[in-house]
mmCIF file as Biopython writes it, N, C-alpha, C and O atoms, coordinates in Angstrom:
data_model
#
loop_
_atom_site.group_PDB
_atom_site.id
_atom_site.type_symbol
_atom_site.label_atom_id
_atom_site.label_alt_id
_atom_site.label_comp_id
_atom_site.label_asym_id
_atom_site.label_entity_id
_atom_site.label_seq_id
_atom_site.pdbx_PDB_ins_code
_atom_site.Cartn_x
_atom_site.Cartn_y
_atom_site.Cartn_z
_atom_site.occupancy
_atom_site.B_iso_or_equiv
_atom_site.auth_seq_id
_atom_site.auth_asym_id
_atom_site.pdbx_PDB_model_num
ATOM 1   N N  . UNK A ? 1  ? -18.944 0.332   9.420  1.0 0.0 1  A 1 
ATOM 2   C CA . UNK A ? 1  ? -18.484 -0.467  8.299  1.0 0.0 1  A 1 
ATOM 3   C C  . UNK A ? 1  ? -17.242 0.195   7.690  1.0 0.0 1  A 1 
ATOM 4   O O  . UNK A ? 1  ? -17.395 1.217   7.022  1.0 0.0 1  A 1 
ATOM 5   N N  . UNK A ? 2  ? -15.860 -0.396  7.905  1.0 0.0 2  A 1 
ATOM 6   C CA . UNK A ? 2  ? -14.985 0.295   6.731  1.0 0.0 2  A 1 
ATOM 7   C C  . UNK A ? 2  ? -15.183 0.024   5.447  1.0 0.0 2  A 1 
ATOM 8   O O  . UNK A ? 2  ? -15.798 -0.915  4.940  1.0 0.0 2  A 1 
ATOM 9   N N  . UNK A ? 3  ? -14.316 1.390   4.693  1.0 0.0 3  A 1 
ATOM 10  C CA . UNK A ? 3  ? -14.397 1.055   3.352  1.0 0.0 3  A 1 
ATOM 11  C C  . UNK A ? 3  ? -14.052 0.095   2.362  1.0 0.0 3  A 1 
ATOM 12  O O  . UNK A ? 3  ? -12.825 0.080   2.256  1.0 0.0 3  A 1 
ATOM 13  N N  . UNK A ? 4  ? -14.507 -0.579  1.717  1.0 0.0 4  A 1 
ATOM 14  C CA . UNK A ? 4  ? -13.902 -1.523  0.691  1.0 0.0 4  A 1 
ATOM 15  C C  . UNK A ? 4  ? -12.880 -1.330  -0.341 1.0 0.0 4  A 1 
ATOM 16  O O  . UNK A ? 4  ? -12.740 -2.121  -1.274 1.0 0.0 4  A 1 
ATOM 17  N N  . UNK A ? 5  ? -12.199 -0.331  -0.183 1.0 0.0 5  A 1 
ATOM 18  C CA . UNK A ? 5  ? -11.455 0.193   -1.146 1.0 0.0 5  A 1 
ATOM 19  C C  . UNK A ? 5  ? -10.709 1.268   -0.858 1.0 0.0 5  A 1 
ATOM 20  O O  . UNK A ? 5  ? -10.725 2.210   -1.650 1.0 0.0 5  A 1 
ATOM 21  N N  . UNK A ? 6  ? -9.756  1.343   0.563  1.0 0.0 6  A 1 
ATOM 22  C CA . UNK A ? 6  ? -8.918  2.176   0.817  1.0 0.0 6  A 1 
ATOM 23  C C  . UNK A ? 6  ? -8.248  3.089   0.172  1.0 0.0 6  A 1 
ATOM 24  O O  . UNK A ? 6  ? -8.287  2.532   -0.925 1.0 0.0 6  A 1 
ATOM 25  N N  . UNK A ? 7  ? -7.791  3.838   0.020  1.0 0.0 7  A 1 
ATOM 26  C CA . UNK A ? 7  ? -6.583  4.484   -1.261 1.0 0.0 7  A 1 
ATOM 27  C C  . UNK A ? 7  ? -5.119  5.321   -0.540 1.0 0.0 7  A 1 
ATOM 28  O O  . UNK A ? 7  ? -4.981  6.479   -0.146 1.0 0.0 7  A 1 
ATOM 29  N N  . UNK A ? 8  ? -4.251  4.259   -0.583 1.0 0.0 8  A 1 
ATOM 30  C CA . UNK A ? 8  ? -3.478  4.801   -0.373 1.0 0.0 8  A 1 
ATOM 31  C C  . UNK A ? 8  ? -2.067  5.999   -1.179 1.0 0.0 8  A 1 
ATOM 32  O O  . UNK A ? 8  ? -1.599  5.812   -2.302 1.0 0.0 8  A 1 
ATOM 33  N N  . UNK A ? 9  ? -1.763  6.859   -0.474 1.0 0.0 9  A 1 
ATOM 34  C CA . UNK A ? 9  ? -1.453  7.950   -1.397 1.0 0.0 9  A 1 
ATOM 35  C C  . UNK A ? 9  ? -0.123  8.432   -0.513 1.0 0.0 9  A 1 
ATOM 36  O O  . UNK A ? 9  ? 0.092   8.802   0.642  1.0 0.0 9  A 1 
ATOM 37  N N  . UNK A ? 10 ? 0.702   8.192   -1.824 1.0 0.0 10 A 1 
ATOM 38  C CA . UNK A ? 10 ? 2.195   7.792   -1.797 1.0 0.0 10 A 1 
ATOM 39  C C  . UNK A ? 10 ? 2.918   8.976   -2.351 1.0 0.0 10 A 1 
ATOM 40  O O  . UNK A ? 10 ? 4.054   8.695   -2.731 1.0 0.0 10 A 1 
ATOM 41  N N  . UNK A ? 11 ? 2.615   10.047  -2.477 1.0 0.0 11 A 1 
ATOM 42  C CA . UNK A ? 11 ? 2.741   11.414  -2.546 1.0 0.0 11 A 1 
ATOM 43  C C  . UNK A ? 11 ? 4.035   11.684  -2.203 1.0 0.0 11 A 1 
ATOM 44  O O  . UNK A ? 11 ? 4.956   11.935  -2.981 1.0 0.0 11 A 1 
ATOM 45  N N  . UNK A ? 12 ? 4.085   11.610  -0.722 1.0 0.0 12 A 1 
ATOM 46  C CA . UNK A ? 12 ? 5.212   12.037  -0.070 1.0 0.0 12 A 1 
ATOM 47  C C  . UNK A ? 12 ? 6.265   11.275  0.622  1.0 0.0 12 A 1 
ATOM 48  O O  . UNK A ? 12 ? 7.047   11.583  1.522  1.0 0.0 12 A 1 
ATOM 49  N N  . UNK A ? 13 ? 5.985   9.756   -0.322 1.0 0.0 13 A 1 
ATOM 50  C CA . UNK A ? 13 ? 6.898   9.237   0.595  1.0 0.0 13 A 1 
ATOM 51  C C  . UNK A ? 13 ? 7.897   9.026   -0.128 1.0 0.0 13 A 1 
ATOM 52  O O  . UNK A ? 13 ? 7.734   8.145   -0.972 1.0 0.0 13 A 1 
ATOM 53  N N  . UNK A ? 14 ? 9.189   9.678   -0.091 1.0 0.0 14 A 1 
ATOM 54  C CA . UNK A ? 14 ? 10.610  9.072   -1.261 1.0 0.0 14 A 1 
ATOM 55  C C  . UNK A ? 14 ? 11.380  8.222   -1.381 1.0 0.0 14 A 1 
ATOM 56  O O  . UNK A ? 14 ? 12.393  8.391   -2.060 1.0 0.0 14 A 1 
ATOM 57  N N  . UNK A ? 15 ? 11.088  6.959   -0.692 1.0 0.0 15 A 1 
ATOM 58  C CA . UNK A ? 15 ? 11.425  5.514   -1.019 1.0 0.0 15 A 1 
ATOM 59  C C  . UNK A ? 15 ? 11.401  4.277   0.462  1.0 0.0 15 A 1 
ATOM 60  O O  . UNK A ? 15 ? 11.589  4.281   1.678  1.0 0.0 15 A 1 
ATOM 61  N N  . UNK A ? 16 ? 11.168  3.669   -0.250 1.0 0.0 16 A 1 
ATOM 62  C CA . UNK A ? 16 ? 10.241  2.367   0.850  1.0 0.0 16 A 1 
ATOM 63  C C  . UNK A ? 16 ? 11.246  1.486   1.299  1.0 0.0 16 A 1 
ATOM 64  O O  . UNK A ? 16 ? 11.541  0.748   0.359  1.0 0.0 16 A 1 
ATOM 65  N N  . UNK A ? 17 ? 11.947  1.209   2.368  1.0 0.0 17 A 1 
ATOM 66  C CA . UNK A ? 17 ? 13.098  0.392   2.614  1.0 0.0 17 A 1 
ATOM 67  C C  . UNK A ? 17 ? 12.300  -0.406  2.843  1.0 0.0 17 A 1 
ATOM 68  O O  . UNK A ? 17 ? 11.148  -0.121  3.170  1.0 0.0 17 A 1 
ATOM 69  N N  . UNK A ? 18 ? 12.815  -1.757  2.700  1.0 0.0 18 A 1 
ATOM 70  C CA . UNK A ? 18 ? 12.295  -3.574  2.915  1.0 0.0 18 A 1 
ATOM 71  C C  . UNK A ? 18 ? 11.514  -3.607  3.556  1.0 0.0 18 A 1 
ATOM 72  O O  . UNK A ? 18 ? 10.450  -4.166  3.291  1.0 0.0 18 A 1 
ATOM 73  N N  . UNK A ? 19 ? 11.924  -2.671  5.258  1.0 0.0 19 A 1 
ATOM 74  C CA . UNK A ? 19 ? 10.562  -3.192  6.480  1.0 0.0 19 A 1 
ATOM 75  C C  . UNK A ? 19 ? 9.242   -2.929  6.024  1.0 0.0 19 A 1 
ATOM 76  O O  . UNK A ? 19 ? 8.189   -3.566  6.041  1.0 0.0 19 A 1 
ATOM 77  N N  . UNK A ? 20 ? 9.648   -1.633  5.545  1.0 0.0 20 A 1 
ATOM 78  C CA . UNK A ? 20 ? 8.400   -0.783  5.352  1.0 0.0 20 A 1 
ATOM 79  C C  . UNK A ? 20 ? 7.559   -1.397  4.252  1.0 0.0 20 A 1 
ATOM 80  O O  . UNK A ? 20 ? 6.426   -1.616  4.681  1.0 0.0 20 A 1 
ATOM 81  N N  . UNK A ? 21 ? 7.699   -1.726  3.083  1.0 0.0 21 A 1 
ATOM 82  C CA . UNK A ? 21 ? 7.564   -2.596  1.899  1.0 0.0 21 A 1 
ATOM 83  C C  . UNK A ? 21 ? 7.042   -4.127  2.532  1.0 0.0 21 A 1 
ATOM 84  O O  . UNK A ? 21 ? 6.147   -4.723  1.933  1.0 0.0 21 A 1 
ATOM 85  N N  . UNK A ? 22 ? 7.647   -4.710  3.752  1.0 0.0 22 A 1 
ATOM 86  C CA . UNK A ? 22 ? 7.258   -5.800  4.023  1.0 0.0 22 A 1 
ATOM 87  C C  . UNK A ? 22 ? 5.425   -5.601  4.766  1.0 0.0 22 A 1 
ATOM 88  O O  . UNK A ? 22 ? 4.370   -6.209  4.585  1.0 0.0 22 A 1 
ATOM 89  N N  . UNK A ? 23 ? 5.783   -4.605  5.492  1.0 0.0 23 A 1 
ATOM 90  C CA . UNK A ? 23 ? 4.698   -4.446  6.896  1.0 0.0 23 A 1 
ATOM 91  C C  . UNK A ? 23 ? 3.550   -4.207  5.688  1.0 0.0 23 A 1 
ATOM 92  O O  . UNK A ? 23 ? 2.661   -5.054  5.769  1.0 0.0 23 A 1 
ATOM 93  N N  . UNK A ? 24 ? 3.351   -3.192  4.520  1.0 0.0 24 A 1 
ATOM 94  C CA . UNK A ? 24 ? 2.423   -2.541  3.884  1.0 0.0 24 A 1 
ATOM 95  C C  . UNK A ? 24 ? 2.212   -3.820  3.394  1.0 0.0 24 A 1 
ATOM 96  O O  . UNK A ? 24 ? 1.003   -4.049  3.397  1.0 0.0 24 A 1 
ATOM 97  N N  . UNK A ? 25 ? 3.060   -5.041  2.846  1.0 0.0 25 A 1 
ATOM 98  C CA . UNK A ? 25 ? 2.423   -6.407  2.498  1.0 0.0 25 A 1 
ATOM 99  C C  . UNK A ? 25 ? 1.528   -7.068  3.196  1.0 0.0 25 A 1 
ATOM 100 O O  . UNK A ? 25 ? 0.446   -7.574  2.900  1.0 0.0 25 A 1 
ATOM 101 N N  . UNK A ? 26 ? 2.022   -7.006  3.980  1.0 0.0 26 A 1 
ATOM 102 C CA . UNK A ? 26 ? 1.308   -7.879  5.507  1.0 0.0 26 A 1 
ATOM 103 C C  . UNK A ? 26 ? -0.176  -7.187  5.648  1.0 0.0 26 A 1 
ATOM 104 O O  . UNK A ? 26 ? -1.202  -7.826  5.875  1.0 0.0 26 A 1 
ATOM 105 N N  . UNK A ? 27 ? -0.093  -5.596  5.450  1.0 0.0 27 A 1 
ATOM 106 C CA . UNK A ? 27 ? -1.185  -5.177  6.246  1.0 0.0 27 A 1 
ATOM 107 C C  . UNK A ? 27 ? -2.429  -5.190  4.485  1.0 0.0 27 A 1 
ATOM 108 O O  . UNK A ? 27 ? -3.655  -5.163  4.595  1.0 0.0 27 A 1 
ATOM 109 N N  . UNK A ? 28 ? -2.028  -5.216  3.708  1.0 0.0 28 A 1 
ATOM 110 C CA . UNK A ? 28 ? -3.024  -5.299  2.160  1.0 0.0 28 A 1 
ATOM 111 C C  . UNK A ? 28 ? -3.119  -6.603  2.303  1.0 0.0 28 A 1 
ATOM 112 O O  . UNK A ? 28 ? -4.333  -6.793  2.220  1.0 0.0 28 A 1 
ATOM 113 N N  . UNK A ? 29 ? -2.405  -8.037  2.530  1.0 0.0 29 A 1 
ATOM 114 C CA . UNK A ? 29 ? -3.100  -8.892  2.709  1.0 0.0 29 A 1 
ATOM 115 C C  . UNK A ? 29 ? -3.600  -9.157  4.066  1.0 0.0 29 A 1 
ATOM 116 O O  . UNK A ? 29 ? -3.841  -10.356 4.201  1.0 0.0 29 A 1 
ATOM 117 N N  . UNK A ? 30 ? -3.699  -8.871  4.498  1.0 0.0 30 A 1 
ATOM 118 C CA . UNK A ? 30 ? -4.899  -9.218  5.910  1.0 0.0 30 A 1 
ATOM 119 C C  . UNK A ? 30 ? -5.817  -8.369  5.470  1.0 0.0 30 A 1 
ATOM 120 O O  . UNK A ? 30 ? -6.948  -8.538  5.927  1.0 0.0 30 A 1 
ATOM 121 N N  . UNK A ? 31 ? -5.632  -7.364  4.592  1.0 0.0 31 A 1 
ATOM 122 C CA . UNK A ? 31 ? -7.431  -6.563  4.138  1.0 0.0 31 A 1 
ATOM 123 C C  . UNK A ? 31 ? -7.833  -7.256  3.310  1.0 0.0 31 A 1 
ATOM 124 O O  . UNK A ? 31 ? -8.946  -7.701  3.032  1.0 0.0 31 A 1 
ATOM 125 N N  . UNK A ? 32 ? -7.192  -7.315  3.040  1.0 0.0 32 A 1 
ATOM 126 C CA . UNK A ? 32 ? -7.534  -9.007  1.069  1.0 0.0 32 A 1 
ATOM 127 C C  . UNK A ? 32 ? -8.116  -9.601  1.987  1.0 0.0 32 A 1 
ATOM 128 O O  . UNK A ? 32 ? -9.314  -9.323  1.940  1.0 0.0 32 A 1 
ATOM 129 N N  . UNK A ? 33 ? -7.817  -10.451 3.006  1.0 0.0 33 A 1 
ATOM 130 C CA . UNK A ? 33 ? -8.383  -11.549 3.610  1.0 0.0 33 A 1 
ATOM 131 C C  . UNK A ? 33 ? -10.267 -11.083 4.140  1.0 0.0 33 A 1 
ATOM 132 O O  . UNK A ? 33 ? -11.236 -11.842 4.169  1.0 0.0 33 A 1 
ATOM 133 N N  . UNK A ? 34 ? -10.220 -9.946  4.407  1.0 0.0 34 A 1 
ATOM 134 C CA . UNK A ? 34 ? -11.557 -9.359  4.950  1.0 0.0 34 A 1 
ATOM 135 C C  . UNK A ? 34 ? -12.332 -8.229  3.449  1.0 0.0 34 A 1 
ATOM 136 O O  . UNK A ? 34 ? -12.875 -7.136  3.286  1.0 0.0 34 A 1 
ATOM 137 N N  . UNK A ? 35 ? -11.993 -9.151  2.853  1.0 0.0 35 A 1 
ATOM 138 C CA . UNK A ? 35 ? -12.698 -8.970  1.080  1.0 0.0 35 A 1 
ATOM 139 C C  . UNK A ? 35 ? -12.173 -7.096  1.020  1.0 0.0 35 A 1 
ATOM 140 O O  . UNK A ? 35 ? -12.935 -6.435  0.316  1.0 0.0 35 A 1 
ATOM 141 N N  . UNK A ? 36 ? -11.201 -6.419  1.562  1.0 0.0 36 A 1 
ATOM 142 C CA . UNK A ? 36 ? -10.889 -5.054  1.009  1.0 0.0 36 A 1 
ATOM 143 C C  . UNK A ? 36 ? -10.107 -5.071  -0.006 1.0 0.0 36 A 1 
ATOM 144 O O  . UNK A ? 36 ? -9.157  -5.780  0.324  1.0 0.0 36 A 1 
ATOM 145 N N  . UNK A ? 37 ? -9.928  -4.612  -1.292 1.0 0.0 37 A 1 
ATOM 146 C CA . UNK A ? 37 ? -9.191  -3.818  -2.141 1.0 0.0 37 A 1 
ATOM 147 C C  . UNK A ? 37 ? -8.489  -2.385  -1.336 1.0 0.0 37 A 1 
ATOM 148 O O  . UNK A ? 37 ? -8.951  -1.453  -0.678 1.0 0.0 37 A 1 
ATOM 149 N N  . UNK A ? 38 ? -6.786  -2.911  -1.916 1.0 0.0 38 A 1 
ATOM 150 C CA . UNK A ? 38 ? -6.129  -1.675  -1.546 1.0 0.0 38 A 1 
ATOM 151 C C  . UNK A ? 38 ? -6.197  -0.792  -2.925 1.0 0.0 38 A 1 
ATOM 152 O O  . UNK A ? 38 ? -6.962  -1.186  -3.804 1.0 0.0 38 A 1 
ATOM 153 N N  . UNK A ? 39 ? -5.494  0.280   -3.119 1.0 0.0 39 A 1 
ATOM 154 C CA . UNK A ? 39 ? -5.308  1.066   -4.085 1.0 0.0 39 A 1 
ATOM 155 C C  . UNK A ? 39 ? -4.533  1.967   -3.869 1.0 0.0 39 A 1 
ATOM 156 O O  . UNK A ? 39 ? -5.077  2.985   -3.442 1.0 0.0 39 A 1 
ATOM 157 N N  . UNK A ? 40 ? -2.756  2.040   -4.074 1.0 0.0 40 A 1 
ATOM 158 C CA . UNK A ? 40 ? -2.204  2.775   -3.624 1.0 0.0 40 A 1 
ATOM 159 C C  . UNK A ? 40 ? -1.784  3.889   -5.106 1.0 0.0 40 A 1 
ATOM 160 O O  . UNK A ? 40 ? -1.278  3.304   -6.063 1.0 0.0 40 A 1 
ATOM 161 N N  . UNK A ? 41 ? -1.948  5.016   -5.197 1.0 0.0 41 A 1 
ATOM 162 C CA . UNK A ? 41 ? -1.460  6.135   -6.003 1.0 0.0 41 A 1 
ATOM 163 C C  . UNK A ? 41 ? -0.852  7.074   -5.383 1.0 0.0 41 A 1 
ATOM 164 O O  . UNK A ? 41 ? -0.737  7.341   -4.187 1.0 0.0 41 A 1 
ATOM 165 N N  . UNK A ? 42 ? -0.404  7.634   -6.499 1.0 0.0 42 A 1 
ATOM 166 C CA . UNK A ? 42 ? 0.525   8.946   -6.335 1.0 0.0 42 A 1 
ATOM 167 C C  . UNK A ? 42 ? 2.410   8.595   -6.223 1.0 0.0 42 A 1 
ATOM 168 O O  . UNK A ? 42 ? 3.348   9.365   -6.016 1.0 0.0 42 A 1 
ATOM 169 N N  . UNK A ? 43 ? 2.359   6.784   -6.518 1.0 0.0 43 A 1 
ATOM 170 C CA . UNK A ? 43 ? 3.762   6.924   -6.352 1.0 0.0 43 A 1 
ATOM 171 C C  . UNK A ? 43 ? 5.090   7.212   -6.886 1.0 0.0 43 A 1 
ATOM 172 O O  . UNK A ? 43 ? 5.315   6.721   -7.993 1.0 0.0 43 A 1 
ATOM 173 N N  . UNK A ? 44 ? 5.884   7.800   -6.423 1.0 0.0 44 A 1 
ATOM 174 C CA . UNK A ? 44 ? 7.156   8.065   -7.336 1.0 0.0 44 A 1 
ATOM 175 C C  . UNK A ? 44 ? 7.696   6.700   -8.213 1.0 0.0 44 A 1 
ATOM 176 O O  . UNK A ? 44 ? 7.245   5.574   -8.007 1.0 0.0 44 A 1 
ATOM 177 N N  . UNK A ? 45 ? 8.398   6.908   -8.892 1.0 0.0 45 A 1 
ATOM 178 C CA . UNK A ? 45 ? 9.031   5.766   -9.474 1.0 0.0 45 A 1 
ATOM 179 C C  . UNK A ? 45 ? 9.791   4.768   -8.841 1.0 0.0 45 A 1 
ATOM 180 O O  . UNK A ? 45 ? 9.780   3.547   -9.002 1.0 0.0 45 A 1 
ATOM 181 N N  . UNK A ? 46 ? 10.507  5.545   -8.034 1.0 0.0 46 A 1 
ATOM 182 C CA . UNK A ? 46 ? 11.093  4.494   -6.915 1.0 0.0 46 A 1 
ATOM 183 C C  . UNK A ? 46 ? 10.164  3.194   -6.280 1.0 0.0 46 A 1 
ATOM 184 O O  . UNK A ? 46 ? 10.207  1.965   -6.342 1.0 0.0 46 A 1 
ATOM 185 N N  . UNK A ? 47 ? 9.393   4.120   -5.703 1.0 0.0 47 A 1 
ATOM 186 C CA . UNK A ? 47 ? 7.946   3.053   -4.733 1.0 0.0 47 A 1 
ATOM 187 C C  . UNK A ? 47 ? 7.583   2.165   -5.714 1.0 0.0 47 A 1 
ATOM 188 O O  . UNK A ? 47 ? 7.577   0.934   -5.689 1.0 0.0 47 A 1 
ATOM 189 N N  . UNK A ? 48 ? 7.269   2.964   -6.610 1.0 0.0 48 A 1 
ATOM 190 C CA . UNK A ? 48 ? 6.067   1.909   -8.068 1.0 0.0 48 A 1 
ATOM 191 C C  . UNK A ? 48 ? 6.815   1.319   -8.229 1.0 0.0 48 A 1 
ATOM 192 O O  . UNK A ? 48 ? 6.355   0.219   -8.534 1.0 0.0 48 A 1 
ATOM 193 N N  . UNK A ? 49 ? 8.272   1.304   -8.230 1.0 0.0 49 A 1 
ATOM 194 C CA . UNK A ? 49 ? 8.828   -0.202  -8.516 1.0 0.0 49 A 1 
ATOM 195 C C  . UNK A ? 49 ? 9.269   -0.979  -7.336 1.0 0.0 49 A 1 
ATOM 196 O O  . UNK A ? 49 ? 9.897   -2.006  -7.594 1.0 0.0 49 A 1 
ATOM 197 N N  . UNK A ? 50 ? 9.084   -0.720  -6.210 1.0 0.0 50 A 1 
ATOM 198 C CA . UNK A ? 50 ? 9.139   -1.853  -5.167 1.0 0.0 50 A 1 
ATOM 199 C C  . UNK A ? 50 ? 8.153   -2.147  -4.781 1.0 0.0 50 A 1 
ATOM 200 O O  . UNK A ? 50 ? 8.234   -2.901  -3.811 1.0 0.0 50 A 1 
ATOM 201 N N  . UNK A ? 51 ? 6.980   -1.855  -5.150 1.0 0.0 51 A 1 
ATOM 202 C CA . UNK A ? 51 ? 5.750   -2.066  -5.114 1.0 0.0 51 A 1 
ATOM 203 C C  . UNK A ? 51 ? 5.300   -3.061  -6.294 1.0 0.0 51 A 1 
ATOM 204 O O  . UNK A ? 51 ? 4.118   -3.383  -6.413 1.0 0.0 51 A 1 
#
């Protein structure tokens, strides 16, 4: 059984160009679709705002 509530942790990443920002869309809703909650922390300011 995976978890219902992933957590993703954005620590180290120092900024999210479009693809990357697009694909992490794609892949939180297809977990949405299979009833998961994402939860991403730890992000810099940059991310948290393209996020």
């Amino acid at each position: 059984m995976a978890p219902t509530v992933p957590i993703l942790r954005l620590r180290l990443v120092p900024f999210m160009a479009l693809t990357g920002l697009q694909a992490l869309q794609e892949l939180v809703r297809k977990l949405q679709k299979r009833g998961v909650s994402v939860m991403p922390c730890e992000a810099n300011h940059r991310v948290r705002a393209k996020l």
